[in-house]
C-alpha positions in Angstrom: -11.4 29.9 29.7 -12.4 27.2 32.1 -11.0 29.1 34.8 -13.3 31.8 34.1 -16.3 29.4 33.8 -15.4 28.0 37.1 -15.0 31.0 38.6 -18.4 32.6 37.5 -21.4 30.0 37.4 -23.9 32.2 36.7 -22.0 32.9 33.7 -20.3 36.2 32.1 -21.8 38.4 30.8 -20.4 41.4 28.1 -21.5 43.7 25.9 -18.5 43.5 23.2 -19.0 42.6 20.0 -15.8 42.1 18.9 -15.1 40.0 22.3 -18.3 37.9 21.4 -17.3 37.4 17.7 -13.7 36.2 19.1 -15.5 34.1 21.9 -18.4 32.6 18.9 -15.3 31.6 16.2 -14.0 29.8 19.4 -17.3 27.7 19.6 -17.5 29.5 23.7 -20.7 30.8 24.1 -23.7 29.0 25.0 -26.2 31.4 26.2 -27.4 34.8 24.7 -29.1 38.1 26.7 -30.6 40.4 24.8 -32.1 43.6 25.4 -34.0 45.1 22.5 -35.3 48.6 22.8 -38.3 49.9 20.6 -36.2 52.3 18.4 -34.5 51.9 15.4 -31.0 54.0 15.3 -30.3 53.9 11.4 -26.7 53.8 12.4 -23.8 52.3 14.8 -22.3 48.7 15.5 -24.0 45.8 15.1 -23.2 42.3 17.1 -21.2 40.5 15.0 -20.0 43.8 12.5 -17.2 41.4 10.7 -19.6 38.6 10.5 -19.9 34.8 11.3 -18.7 31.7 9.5 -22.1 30.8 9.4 -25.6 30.8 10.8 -26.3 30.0 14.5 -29.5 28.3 15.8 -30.6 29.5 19.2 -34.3 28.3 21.2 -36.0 30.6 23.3 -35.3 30.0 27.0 -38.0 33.1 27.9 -38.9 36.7 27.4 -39.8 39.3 29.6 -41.1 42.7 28.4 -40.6 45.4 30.7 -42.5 48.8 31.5 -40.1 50.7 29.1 -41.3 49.3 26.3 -37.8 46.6 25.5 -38.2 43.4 25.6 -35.6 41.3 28.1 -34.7 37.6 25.6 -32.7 34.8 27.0 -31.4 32.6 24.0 -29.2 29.2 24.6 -27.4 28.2 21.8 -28.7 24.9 19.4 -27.1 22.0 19.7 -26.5 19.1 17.4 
C-alpha cells in the first residue's frame, strides 16, 4: 500500500465499493470524493452495501456545484 501512496501523490481514486469497504476495515483511506447527482434511483448498490464496524466522522474540505445540477464534495476523514 505504501508503494501505491508513493507512487500516486495526488492520491487514488476508485469507484468500488467493495474495494473501499476492504480499504476503510484496513483504517486506509483518508480522503473522500463524492459526486451526488439530483436523482433518487430507488434501487442499486450503495457505498458500503455489507456495512461498517462503525460510524466515521468526516469535515468538509469544499463543495462545488456544477451546471448539471450535482454537487462535486471533498471529505477528509476525522481524526482523533
Amino acid at each position: 500500500m505504501q508503494k501505491l501512496k508513493d507512487a500516486t501523490p495526488a492520491g487514488v481514486l476508485l469507484g468500488s465499493g467493495k474495494l473501499a469497504t476492504e480499504l476503510d476495515r484496513l483504517d486506509l483511506i483518508d480522503e473522500y470524493m463524492f459526486l451526488v447527482h439530483p436523482r433518487i434511483a430507488g434501487h442499486g448498490p450503495t457505498l458500503y452495501q455489507s456495512g461498517l464496524s462503525s460510524a466515521r466522522r468526516l469535515d468538509l474540505v469544499s463543495a462545488k456545484p456544477l451546471r448539471s445540477g450535482a454537487v462535486a464534495m471533498h471529505y477528509r476523514r476525522a481524526r482523533g
